[in-house]
C-alpha positions as a printed Julia matrix, in Angstrom:
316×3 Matrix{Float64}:
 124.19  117.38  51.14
 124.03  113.59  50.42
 121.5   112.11  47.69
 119.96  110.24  50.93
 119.63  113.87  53.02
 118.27  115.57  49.5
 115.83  112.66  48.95
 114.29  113.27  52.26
 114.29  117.0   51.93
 112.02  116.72  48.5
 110.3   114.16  50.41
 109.21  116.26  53.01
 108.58  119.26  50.6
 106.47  116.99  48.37
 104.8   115.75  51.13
 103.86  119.1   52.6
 102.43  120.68  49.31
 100.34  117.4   49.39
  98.91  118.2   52.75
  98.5   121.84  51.68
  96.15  121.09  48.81
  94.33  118.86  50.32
  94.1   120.73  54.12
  90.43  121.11  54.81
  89.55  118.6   51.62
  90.91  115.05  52.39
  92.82  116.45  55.6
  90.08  118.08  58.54
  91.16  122.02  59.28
  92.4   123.02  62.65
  89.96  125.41  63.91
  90.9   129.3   63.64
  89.74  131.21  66.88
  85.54  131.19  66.33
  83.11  133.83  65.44
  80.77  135.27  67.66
  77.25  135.77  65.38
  74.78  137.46  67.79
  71.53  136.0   68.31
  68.5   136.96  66.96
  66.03  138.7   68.75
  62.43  136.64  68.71
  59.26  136.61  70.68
  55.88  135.42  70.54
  53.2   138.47  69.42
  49.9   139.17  70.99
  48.79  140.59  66.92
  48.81  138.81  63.81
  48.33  139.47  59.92
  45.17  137.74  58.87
  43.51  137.83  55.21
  40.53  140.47  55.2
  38.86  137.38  53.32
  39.52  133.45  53.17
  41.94  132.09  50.59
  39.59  130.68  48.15
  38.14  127.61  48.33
  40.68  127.1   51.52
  38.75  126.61  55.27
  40.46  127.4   58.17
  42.65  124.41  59.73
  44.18  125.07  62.66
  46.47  128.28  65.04
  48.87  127.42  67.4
  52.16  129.15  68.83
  55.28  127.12  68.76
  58.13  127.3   70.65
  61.92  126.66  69.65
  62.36  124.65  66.47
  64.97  122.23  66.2
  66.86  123.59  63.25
  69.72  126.2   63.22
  71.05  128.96  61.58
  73.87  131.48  61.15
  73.9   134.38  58.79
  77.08  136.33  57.51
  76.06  139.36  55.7
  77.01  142.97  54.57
  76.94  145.15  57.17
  74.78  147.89  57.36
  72.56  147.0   54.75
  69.25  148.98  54.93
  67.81  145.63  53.11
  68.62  142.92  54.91
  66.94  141.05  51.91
  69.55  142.39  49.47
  73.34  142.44  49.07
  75.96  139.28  49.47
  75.73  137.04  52.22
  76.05  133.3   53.82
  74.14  130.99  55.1
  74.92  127.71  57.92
  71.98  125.66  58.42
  72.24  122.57  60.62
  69.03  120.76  60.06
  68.13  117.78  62.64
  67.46  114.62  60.55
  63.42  114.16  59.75
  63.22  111.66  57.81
  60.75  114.05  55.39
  63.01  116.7   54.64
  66.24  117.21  53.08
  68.68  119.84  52.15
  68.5   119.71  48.57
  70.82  118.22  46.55
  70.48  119.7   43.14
  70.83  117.74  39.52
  73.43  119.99  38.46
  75.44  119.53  41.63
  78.68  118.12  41.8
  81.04  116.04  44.68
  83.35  118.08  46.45
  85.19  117.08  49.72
  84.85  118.94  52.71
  87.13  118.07  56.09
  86.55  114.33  55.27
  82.88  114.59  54.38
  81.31  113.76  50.95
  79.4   117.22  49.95
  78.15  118.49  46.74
  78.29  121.76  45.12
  76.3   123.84  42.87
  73.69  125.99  42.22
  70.1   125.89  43.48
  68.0   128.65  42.26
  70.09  132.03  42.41
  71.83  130.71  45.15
  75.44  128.7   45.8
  74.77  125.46  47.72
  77.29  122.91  49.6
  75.34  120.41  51.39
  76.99  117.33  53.5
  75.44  114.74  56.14
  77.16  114.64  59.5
  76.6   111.6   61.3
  73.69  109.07  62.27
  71.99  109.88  65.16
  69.72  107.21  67.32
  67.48  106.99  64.79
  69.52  106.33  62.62
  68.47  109.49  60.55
  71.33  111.33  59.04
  71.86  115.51  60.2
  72.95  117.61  57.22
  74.37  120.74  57.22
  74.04  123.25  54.27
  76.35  126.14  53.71
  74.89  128.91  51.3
  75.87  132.02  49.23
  74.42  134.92  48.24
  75.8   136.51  45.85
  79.3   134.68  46.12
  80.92  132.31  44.04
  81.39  128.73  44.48
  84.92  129.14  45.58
  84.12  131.53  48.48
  81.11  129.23  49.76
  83.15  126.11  49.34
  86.34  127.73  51.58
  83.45  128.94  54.04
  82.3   125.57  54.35
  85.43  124.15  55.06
  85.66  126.21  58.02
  82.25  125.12  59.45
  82.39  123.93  62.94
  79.61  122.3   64.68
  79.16  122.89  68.5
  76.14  123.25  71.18
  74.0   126.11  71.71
  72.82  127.47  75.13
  69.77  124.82  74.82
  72.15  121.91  74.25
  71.51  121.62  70.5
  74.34  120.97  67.6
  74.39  124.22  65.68
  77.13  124.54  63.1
  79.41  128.29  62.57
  82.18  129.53  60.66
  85.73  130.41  62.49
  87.19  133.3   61.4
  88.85  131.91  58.34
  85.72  130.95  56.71
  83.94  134.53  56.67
  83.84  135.84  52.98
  85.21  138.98  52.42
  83.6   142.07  53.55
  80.99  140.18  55.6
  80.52  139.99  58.92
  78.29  138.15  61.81
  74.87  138.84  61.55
  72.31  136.94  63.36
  71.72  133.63  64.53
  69.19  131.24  65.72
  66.76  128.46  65.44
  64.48  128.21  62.73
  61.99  124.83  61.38
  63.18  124.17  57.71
  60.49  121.98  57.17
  59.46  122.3   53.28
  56.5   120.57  54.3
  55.5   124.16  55.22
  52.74  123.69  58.03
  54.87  124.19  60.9
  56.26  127.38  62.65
  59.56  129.12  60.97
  61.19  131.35  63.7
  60.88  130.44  67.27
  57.86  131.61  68.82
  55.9   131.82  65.98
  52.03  132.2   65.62
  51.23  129.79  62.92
  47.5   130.01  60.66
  46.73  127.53  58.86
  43.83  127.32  55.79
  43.61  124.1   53.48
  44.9   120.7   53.52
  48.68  120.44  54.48
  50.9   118.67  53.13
  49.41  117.04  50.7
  46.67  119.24  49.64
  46.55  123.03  49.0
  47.36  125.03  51.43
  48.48  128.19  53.05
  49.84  129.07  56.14
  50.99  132.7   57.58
  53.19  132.65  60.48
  54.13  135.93  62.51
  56.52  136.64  65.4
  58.0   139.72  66.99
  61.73  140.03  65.88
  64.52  142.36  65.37
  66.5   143.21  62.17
  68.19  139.72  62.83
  65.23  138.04  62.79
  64.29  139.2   59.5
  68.11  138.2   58.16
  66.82  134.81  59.06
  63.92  134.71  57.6
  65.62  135.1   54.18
  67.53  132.06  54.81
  63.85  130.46  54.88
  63.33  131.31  51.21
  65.4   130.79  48.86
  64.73  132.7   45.79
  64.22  136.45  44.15
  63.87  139.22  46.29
  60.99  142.04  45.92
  58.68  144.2   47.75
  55.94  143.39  49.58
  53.34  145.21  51.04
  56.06  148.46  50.36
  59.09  146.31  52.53
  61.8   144.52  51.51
  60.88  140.78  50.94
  62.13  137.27  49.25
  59.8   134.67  47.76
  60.97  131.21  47.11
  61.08  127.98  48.58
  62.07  127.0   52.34
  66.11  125.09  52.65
  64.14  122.21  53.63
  62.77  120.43  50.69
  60.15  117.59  51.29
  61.44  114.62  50.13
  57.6   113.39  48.48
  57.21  117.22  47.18
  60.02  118.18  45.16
  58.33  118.73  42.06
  55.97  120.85  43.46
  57.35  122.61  46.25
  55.54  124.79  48.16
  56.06  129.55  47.63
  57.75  130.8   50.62
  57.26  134.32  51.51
  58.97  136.71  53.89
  59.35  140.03  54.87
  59.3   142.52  58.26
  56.98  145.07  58.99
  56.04  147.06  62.33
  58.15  144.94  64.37
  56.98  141.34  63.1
  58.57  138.99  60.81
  55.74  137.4   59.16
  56.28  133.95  56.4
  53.43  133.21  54.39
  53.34  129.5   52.65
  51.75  128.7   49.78
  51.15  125.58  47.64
  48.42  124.83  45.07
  47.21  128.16  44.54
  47.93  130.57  41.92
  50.25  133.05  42.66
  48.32  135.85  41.99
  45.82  134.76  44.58
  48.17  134.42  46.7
  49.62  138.02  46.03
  45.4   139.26  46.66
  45.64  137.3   50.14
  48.88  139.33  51.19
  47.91  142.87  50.0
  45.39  142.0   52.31
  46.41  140.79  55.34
  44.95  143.24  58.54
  46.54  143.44  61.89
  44.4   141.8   64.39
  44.3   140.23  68.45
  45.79  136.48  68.16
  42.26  136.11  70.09
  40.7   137.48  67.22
  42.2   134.98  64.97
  41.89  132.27  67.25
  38.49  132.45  67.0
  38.57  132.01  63.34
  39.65  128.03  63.42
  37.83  125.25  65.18
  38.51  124.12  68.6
């Protein structure tokens, strides 16, 4: 072979390891053939959880049912799990810009590159975050999607998000998933669906949800309780709605934390997510300005009543 012919050849070669190592980082990855993640089951309830006795100090605000939220998710978990609040999984959120909320960006997180985009890495809480903006939309507020781990390291949730794609769901509306590449090891598709990440923490979380309010939200203390029917999917999205330590509550399976969605005026004093399933509901309780073992008293408890009932319990 000439020196001209065996320049080339290391050329190439060179050229090739270069575009391996930085495939997905500097150089967008070729979709691998996509993921179905089946969709959560969720529906409005005629009975909600309300406290046998006013949060202190609190009066009632306002009720209302919402409908379908703007934000996404995706969950990749265990399977089988009799805890759906437990055990190693991953998170994609694609949150809709609102210009009051943001996925958080941690101190201790670092720059990483993901398919061309500018992320950051690291840890928030117990969790593994990687967090990018997509694109400016027509009000020129930026979308951000958020990939996170439970349970993995940042390796595995940075090579997930590298294999985030970002399509439209049955309503029309961006959500973002994994192809097959980009599911961890020994998880699988779990549920999917929308979801309002709002940090602010006065608006529904799951579609459909009945939302109480008691206090003065956002600014002021506050606490919500918002309850929907839902499936074991719905409840693996309600953990992606807070972020933190899981434990019992009321004798299930629950997280407490904060929501994905971190108010940008509130971030050093974020609101207490809770969330569990019981009976059939998925019920998230939202807290801020009240001492946690108040709120614990409200929870223990809540009674099962007519969303009549309860309606009658706010002003008109």
């Amino acid at each position: 072979m000439s020196r001209r012919r065996l320049g080339f050849a290391v050329a190439g070669i060179v050229l090739l390891v270069l575009c391996l190592a930085t495939y997905g980082t500097f150089i967008p990855r070729i979709p691998l053939p996509f993921v179905s993640v089946p969709s959560a089951d969720v529906a409005a309830t005629d009975h909600v959880l309300v406290p046998a006795s006013p949060p202190a100090g609190l009066a009632p605000f306002k009720i209302g049912t919402y409908g379908v939220p703007g934000d996404r998710l995706a969950v990749y978990a265990e399977p089988g799990p009799a805890d759906v609040f437990a055990g190693r999984a991953l998170g994609v959120i694609y949150m809709h810009a609102d210009e009051f909320t943001e996925l958080p960006y941690g101190t201790n997180m670092r720059p990483v590159r993901v398919n061309l985009h500018q992320a950051h890495v690291g840890r928030v809480g117990d969790q593994v975050w990687v967090v990018w903006d997509v694109w400016f939309d027509d009000n020129q507020e930026q979308d951000q999607i958020g990939v996170i781990g439970f349970g993995l390291t940042e390796d595995e949730v940075v090579r997930a998000a590298r294999h985030v794609y970002v399509s439209d769901d049955d309503s029309g509306t961006a959500s973002a998933r994994l192809d097959w590449g980009g599911v961890p090891s020994g998880l699988a598709p779990a549920a999917a669906g929308p979801a309002d990440l709002d940090g602010l923490g006065h608006r529904s979380v799951l579609a459909n949800s009945t939302v109480m309010i008691w206090g003065h939200p956002p600014d002021g203390p506050y606490l919500t309780i918002a309850v929907c029917r839902g499936d074991a999917g719905a409840a693996v999205l309600a953990r992606l709605t807070t972020l933190g330590t899981q434990r019992p509550i009321r004798g299930a399976p629950a997280s407490v934390g904060t929501a994905p969605g971190w108010p940008t005026h509130q971030t050093a004093d974020p609101a207490t997510a809770y969330a569990w399933a019981e009976n059939g509901l998925v019920v998230y309780v939202t807290a801020r300005g009240i001492p946690a073992g108040e709120v614990d008293a409200v929870i223990a408890g809540l009674r099962l009543v007519p969303v009549n009932e309860a309606t009658a319990l706010f002003p008109r």
